[in-house]
Structures are given as C-alpha cells and as structure tokens.
PDB file of N, CA, C and O in Angstrom:
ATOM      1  N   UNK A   1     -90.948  32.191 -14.011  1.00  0.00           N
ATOM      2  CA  UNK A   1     -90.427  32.786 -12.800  1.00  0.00           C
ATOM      3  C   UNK A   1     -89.394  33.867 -13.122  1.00  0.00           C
ATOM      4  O   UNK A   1     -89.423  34.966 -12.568  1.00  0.00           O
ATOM      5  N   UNK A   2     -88.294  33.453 -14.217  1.00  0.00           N
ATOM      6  CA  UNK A   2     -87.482  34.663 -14.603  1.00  0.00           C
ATOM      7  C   UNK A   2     -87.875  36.068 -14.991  1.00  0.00           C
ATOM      8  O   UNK A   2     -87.340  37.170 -14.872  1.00  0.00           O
ATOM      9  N   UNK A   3     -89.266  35.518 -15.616  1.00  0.00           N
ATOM     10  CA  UNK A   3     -89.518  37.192 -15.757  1.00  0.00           C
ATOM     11  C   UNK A   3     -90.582  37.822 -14.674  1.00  0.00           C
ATOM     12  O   UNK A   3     -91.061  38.954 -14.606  1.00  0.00           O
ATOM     13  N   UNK A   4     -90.738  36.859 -13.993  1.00  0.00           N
ATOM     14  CA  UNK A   4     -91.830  37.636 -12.616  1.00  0.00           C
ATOM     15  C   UNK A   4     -90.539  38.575 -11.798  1.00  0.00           C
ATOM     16  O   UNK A   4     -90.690  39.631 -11.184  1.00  0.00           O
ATOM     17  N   UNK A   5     -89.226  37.786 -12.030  1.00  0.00           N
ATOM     18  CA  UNK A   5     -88.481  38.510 -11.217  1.00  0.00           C
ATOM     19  C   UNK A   5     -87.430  39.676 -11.390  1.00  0.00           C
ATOM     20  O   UNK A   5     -86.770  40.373 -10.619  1.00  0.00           O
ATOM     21  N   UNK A   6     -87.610  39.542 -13.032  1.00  0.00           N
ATOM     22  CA  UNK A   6     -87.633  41.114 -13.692  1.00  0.00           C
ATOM     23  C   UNK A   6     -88.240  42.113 -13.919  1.00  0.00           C
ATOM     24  O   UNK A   6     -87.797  43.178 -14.348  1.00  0.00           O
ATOM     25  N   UNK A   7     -89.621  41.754 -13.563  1.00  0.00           N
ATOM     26  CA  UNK A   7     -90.647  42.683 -13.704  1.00  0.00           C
ATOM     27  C   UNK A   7     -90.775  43.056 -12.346  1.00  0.00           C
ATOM     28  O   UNK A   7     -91.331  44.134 -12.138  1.00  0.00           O
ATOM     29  N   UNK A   8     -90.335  42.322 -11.266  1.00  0.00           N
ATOM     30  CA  UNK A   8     -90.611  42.709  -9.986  1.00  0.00           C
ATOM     31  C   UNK A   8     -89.248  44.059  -9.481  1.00  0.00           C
ATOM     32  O   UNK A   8     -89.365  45.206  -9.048  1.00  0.00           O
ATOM     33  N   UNK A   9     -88.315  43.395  -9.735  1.00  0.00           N
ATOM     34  CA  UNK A   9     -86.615  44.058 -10.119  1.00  0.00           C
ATOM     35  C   UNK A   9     -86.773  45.709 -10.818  1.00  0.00           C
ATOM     36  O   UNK A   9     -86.333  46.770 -10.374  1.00  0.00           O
ATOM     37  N   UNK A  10     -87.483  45.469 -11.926  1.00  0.00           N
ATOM     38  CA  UNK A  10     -87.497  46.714 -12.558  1.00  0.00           C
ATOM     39  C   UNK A  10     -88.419  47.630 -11.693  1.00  0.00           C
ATOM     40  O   UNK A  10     -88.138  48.764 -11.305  1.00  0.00           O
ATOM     41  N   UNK A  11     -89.321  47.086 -11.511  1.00  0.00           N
ATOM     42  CA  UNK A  11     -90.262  47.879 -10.473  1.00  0.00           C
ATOM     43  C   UNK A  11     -90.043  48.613  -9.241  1.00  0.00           C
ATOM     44  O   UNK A  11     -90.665  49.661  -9.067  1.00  0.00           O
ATOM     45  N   UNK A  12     -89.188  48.163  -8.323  1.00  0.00           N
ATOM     46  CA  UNK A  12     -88.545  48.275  -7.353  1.00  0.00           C
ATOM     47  C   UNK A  12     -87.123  49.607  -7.867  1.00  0.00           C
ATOM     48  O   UNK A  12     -86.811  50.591  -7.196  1.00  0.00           O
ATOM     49  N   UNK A  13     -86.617  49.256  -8.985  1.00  0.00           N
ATOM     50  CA  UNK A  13     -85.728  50.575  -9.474  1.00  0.00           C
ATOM     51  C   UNK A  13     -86.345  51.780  -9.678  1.00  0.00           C
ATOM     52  O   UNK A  13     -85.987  52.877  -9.248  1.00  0.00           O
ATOM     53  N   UNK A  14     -87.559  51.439 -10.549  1.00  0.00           N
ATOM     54  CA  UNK A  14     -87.973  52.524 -11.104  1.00  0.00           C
ATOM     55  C   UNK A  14     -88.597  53.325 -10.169  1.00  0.00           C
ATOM     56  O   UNK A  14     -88.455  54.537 -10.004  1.00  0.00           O
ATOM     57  N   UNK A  15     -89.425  52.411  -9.465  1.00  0.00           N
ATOM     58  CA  UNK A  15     -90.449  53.401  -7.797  1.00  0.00           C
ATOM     59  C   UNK A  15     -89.368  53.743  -6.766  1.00  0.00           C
ATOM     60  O   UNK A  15     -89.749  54.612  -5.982  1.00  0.00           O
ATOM     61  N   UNK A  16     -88.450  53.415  -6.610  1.00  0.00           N
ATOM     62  CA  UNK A  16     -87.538  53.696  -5.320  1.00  0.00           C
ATOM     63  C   UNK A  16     -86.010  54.319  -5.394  1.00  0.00           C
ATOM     64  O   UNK A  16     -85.380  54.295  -6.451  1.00  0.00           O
ATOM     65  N   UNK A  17     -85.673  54.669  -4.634  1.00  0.00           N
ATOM     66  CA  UNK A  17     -83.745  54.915  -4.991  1.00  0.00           C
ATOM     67  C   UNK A  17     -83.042  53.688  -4.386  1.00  0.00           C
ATOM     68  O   UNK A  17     -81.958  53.895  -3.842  1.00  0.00           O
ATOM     69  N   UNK A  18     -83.464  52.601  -4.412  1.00  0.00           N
ATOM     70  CA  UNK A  18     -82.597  51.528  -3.988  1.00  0.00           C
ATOM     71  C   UNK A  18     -81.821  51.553  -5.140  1.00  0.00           C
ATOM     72  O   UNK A  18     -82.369  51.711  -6.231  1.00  0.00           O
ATOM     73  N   UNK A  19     -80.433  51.399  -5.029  1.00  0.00           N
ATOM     74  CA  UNK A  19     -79.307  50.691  -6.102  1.00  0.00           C
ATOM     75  C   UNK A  19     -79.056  49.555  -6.346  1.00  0.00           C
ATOM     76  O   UNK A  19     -78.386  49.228  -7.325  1.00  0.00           O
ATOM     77  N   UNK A  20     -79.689  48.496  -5.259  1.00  0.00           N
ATOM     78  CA  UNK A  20     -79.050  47.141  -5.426  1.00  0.00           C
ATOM     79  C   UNK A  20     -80.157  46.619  -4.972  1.00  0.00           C
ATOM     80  O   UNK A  20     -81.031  47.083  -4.239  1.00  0.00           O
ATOM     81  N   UNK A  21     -79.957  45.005  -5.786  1.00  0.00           N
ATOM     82  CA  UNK A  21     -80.891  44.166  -4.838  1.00  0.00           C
ATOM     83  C   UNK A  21     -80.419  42.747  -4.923  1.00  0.00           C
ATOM     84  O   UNK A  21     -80.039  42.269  -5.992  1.00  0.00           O
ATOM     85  N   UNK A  22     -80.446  41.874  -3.473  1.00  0.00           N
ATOM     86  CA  UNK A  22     -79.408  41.175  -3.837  1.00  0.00           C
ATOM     87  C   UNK A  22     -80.095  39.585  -3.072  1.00  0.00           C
ATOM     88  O   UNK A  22     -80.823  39.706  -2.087  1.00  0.00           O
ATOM     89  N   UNK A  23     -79.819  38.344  -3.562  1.00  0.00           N
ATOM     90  CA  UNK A  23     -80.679  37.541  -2.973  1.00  0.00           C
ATOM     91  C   UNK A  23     -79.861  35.862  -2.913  1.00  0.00           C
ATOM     92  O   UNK A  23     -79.244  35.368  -3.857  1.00  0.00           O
ATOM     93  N   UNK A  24     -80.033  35.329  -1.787  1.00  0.00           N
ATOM     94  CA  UNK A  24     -78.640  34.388  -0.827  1.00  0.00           C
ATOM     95  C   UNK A  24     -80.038  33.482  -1.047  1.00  0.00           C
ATOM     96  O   UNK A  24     -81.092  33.684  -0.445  1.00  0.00           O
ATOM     97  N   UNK A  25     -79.731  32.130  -2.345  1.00  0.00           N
ATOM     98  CA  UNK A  25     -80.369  31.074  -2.410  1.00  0.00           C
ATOM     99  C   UNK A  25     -79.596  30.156  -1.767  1.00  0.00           C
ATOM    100  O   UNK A  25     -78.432  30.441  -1.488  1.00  0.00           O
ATOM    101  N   UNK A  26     -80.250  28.674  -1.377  1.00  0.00           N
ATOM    102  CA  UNK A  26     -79.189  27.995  -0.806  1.00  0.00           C
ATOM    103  C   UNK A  26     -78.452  27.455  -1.956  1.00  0.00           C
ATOM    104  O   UNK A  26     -79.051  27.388  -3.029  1.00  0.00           O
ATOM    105  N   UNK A  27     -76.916  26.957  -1.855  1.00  0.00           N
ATOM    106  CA  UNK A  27     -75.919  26.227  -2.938  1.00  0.00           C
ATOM    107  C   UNK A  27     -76.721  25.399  -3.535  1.00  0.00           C
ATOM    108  O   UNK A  27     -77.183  25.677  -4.642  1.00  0.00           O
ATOM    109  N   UNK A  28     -76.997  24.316  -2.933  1.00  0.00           N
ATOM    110  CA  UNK A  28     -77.738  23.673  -3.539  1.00  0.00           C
ATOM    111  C   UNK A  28     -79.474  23.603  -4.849  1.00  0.00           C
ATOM    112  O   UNK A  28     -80.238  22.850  -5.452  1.00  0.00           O
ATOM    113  N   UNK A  29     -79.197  24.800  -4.597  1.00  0.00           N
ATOM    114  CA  UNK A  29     -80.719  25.087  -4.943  1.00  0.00           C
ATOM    115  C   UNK A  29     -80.357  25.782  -6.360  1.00  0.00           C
ATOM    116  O   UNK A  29     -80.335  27.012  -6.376  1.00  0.00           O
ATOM    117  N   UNK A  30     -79.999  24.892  -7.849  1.00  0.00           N
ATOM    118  CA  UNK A  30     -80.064  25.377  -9.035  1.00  0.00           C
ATOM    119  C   UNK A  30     -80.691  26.081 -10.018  1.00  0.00           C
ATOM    120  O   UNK A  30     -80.381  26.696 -11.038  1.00  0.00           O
ATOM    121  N   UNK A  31     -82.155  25.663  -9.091  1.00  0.00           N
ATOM    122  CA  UNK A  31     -82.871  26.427  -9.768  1.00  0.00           C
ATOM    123  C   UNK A  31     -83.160  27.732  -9.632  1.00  0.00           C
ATOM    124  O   UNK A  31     -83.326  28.605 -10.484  1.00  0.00           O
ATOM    125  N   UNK A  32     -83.202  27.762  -8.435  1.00  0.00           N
ATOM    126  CA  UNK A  32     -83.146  29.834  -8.012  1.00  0.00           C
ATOM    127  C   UNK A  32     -82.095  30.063  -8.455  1.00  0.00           C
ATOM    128  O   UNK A  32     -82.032  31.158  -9.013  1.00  0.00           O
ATOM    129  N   UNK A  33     -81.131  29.436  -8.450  1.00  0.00           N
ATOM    130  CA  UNK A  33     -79.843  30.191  -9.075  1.00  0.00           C
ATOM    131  C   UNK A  33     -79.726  30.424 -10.469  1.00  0.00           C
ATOM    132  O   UNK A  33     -79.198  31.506 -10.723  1.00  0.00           O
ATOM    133  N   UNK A  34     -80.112  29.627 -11.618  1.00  0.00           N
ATOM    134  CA  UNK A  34     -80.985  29.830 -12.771  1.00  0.00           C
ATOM    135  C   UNK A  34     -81.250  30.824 -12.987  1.00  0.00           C
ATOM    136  O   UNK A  34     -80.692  31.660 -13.697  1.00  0.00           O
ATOM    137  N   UNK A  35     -82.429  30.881 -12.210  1.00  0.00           N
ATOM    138  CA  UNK A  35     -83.629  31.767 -12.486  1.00  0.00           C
ATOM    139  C   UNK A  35     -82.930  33.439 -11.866  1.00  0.00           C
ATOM    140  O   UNK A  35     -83.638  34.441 -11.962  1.00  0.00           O
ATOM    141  N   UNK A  36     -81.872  33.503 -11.414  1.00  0.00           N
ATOM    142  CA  UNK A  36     -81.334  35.016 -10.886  1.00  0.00           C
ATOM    143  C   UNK A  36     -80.493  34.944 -12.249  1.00  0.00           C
ATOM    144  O   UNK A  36     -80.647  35.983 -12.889  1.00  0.00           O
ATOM    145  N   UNK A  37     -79.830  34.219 -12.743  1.00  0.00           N
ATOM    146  CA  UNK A  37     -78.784  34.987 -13.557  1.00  0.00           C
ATOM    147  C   UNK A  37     -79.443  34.891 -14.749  1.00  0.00           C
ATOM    148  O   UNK A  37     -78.922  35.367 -15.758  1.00  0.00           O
ATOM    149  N   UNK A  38     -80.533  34.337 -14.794  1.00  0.00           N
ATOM    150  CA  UNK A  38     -81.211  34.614 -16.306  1.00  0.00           C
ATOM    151  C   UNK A  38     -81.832  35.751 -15.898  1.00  0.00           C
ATOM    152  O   UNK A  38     -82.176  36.336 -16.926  1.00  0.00           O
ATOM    153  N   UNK A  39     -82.244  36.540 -14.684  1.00  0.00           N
ATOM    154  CA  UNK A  39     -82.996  37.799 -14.439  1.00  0.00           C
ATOM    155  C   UNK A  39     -81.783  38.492 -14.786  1.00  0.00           C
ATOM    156  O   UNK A  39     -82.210  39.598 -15.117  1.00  0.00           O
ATOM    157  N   UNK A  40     -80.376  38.522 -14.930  1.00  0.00           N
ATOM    158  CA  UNK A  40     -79.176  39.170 -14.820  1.00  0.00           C
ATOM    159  C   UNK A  40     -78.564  39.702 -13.605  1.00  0.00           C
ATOM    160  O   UNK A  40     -77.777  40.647 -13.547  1.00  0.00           O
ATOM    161  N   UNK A  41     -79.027  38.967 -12.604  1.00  0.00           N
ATOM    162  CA  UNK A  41     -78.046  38.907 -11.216  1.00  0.00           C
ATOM    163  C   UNK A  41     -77.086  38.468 -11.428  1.00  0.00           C
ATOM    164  O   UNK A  41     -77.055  37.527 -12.222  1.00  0.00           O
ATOM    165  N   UNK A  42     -76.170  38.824 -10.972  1.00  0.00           N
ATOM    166  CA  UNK A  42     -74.189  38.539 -11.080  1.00  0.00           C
ATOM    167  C   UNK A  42     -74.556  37.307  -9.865  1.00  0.00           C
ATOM    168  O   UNK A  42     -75.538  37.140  -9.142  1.00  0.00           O
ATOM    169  N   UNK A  43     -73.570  36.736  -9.995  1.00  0.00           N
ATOM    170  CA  UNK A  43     -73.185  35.500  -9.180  1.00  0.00           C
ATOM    171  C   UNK A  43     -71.765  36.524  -8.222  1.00  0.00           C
ATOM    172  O   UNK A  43     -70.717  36.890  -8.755  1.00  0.00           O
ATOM    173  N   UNK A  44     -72.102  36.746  -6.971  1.00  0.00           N
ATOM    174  CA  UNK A  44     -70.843  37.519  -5.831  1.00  0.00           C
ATOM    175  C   UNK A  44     -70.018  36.875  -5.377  1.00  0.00           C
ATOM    176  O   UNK A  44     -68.926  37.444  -5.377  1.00  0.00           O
ATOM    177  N   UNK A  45     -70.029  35.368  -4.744  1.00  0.00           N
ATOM    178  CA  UNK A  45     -69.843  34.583  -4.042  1.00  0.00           C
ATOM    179  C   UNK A  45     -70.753  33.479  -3.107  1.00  0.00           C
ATOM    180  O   UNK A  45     -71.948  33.502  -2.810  1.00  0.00           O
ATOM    181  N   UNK A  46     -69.708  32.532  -2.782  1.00  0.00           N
ATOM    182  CA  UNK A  46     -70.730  31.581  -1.743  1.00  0.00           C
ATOM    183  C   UNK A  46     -70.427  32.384  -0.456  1.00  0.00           C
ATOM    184  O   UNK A  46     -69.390  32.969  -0.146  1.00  0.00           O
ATOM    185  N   UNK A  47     -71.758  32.246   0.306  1.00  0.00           N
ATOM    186  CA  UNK A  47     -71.371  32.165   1.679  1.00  0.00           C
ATOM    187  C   UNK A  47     -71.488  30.665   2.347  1.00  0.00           C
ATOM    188  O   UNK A  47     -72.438  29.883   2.314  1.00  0.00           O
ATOM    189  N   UNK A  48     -70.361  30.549   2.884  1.00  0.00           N
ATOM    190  CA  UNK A  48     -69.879  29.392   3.448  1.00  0.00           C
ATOM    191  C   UNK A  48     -70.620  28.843   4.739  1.00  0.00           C
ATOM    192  O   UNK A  48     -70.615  29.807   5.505  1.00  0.00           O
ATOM    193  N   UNK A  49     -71.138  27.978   5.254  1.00  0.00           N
ATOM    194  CA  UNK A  49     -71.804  27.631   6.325  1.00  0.00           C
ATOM    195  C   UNK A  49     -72.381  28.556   7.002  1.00  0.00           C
ATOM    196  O   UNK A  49     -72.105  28.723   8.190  1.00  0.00           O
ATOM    197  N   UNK A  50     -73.482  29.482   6.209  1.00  0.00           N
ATOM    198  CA  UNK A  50     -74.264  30.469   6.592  1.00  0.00           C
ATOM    199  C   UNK A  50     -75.589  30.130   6.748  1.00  0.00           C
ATOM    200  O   UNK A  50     -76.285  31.052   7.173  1.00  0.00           O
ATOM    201  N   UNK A  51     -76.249  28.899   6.495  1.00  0.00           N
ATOM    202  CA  UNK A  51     -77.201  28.995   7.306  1.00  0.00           C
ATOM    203  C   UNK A  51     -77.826  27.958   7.717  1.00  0.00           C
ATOM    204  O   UNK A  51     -77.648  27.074   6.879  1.00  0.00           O
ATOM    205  N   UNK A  52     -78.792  27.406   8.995  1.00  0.00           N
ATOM    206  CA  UNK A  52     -78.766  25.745   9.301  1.00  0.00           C
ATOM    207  C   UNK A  52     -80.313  25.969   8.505  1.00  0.00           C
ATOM    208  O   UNK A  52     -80.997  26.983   8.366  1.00  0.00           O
ATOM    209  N   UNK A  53     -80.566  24.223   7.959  1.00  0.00           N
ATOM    210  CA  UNK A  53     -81.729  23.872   7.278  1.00  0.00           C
ATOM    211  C   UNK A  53     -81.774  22.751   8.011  1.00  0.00           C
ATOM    212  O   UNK A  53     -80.684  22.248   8.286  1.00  0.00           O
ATOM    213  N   UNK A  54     -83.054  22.060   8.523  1.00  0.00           N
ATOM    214  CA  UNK A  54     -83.205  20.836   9.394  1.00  0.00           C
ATOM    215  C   UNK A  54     -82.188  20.391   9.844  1.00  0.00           C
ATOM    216  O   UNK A  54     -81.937  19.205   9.633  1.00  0.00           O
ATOM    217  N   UNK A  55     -81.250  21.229  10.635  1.00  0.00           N
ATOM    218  CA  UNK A  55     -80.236  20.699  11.247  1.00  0.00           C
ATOM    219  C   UNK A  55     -78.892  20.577  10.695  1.00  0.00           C
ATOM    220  O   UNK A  55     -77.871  20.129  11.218  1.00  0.00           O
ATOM    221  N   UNK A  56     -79.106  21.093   9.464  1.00  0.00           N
ATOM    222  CA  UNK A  56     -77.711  20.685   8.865  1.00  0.00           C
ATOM    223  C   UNK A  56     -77.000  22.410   8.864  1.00  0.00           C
ATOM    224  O   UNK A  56     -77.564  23.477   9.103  1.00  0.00           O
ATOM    225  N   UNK A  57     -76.027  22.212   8.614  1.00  0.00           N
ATOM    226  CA  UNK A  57     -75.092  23.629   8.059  1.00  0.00           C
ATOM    227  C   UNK A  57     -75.012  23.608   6.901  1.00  0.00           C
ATOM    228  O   UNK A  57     -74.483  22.586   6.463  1.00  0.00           O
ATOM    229  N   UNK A  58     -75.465  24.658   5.856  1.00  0.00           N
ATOM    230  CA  UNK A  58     -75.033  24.964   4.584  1.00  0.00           C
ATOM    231  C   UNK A  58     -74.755  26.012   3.884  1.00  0.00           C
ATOM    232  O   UNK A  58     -74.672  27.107   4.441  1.00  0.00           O
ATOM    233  N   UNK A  59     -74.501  25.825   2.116  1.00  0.00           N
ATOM    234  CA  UNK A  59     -73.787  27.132   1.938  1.00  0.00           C
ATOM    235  C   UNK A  59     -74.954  27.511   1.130  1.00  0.00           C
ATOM    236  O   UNK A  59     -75.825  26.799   0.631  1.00  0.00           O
ATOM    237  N   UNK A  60     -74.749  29.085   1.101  1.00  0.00           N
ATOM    238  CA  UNK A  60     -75.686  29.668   0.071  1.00  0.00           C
ATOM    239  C   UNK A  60     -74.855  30.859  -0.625  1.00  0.00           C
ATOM    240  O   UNK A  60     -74.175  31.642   0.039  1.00  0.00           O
ATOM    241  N   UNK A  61     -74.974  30.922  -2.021  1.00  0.00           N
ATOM    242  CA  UNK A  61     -74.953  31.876  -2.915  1.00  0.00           C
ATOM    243  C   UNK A  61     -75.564  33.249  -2.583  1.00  0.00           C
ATOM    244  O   UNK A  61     -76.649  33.393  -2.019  1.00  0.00           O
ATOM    245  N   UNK A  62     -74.594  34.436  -3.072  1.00  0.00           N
ATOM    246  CA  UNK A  62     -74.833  35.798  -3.647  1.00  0.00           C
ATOM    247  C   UNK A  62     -74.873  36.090  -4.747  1.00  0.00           C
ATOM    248  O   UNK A  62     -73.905  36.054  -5.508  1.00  0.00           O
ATOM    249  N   UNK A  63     -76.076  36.457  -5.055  1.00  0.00           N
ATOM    250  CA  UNK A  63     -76.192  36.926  -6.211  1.00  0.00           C
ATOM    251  C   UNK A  63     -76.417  38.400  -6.011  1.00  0.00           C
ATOM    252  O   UNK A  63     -76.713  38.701  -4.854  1.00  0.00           O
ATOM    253  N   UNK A  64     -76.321  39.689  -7.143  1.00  0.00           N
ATOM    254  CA  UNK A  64     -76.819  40.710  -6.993  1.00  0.00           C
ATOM    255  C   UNK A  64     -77.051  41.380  -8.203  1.00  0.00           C
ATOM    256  O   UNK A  64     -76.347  40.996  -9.137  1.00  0.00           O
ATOM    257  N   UNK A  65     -77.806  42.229  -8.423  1.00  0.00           N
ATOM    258  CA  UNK A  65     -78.483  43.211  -8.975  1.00  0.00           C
ATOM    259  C   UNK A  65     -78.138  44.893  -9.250  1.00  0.00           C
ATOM    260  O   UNK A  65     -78.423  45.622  -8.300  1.00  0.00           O
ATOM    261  N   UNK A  66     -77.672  45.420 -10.215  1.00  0.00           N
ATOM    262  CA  UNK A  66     -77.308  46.593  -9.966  1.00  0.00           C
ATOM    263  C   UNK A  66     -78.483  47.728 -10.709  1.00  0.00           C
ATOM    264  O   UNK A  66     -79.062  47.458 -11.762  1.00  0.00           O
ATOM    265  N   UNK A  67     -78.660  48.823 -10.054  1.00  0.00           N
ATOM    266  CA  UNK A  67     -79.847  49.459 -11.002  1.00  0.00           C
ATOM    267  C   UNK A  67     -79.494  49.575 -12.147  1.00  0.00           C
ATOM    268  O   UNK A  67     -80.176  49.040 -13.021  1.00  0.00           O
ATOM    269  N   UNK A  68     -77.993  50.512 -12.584  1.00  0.00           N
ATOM    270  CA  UNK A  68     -77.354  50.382 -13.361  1.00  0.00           C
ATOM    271  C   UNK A  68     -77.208  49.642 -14.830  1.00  0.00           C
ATOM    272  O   UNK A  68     -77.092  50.004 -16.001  1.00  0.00           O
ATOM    273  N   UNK A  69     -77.291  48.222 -13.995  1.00  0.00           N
ATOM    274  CA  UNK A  69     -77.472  46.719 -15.067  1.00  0.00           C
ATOM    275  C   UNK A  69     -78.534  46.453 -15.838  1.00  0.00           C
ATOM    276  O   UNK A  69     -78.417  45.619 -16.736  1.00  0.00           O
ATOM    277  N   UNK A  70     -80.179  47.352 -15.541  1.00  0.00           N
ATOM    278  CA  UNK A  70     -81.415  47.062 -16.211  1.00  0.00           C
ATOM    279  C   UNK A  70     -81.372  48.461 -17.214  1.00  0.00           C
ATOM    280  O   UNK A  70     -82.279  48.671 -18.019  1.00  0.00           O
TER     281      UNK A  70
END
C-alpha cells in the first residue's frame, strides 16, 4: 500500500500544479497512519472530535505532503 501511495503522490505532482496533498485518517486507525509517513507525509496534527463514525465522535489525524518533499 505504501508504495501504491507514492506512486499515486508522485503522479499527481508531476501531471498537475497541486503543491500539497493532504489526508485526515481516523486516530485510531494505525495503519493508514503507517502507511502515510512511510509514503513521507508529515504528521500536522489531530483534529479533535471531527468526525461521527456509528454514532460516536472521533479524532482524526493530518497528515500532509509537500511537492517539494518528493
């Protein structure tokens, strides 16, 4: 998965002028979070009770991407 999402990452720089790309897994969820900073997404912050999942309130992570960074 880490490198589907570097190859997808690089792709997206190279075809477009986007500068950033940036992606809000839930806290709980280690493994997407893993799998972004082994792509070399920075860890930004949590967002704090940003979003409901079966009813509950939870937090999710920023990660981001700079073109710059590849």
């Amino acid at each position: 998965m880490t490198e589907a999402v570097k190859q997808v990452c690089g792709y997206v720089f190279e075809k477009s002028d986007i500068l950033r790309i940036y992606a809000e897994p839930f806290a709980y969820n280690m493994a997407s979070c893993r799998v972004l900073e082994k792509a070399g997404f920075q860890y930004e912050g949590t967002l704090r009770n940003n979003a409901v999942k079966n009813g509950k309130v939870i937090d999710m992570k920023m990660y981001s991407l700079l073109k710059e960074e590849i």
